[in-house]
N, C-alpha and C positions, 0 to 999 in steps of 0.2 A: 297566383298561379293560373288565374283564366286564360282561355285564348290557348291551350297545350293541348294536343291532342290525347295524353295522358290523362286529362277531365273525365273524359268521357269514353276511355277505353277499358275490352270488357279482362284485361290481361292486368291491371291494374288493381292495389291492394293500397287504400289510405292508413296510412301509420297517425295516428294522432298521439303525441306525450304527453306526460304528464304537467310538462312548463307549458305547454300549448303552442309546439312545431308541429309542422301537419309534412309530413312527406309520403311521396307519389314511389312506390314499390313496384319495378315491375316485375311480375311474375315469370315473364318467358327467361328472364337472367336467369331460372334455376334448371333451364333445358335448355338454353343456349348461348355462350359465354359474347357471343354478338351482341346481345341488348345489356345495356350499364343495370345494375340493381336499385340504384338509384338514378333516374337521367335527368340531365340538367336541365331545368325549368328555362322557362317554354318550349316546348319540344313541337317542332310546324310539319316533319316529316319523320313516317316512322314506317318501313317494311312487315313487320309486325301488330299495327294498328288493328283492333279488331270493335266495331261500334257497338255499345251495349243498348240492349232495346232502351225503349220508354219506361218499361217497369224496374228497370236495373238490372233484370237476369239475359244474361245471356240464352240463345237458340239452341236445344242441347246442337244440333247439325252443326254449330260454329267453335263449340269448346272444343282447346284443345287439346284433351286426353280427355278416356272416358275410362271409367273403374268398374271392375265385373269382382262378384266376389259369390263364392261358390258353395251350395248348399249342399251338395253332393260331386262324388269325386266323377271328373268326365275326361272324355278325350276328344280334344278341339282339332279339329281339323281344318275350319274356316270359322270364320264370325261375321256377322254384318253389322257396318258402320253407316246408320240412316246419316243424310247427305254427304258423305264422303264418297269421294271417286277421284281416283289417279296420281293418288300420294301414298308418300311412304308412309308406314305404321310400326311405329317398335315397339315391339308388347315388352313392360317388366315384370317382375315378380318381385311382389311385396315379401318379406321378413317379416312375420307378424311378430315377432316375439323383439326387434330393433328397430324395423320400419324401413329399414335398408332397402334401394330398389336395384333388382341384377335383370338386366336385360336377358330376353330368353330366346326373343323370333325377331323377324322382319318380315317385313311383306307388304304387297302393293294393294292398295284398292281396286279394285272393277270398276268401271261406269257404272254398275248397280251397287258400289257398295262392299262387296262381298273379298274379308282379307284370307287369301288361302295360303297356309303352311308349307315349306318343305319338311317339314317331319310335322308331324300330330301333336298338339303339347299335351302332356296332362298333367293334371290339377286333381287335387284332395278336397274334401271336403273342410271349406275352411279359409282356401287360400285364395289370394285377393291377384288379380293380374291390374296394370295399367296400359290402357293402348294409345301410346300418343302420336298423333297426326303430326308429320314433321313440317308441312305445311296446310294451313289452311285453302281450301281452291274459295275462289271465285264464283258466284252463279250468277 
């Protein structure tokens, strides 16, 4: 499976079994029905490509979704996304008690960053949001 740009991408989950198959998962299939869950080996081009550093972790600035989870109950009105700017963001809300995710906002990034609400969300103490970037930008 060398030579795929799935090697070395940071959206990418190795599955190894236990007869010793090794398959390439990709993760953006589970937000967006455009990428296969499994894609066919060797893959040369991919709009969703995202390269994982040297150390294997991803830049938090390049993940795509980032998880907030809440010590006290608040009222969000905006939130800032260090290197994001002028993509869309849809925040879910976790089920903790199924894990279930129900979309609750949308909203745009700023050039600094900054995603602001048409209504306020609030949140209890407890409950977990996810904010995923519908695209990655560029820098």
């Amino acid at each position: 499976m060398s030579n795929s740009l799935c090697e070395a991408c940071a959206h990418v989950r190795v599955i190894n079994t236990p007869k010793g198959s090794r398959f390439l998962l990709c993760e953006l299939s589970t937000r967006d029905p455009g990428y296969p869950k499994y894609p066919p080996q060797p893959v040369r081009q991919c709009n969703g490509h995202l390269l994982r550093t040297l150390t294997g972790m991803t830049p938090v600035f390049h993940e795509p979704h980032f998880t907030f989870r809440f010590v006290d109950d608040r009222i969000i009105k905006r939130f800032h996304l260090e290197g994001v700017a002028g993509v869309r963001v849809n925040v879910y809300q976790v089920d903790a008690a199924t894990g279930v995710q129900q979309q609750i906002a949308s909203g745009i990034a700023d050039d600094e960053g900054w995603v602001t609400f048409f209504s306020p969300l609030e949140v209890r103490k407890g409950d977990e949001l996810i904010a995923v970037v519908e695209a990655v930008p560029t820098y």
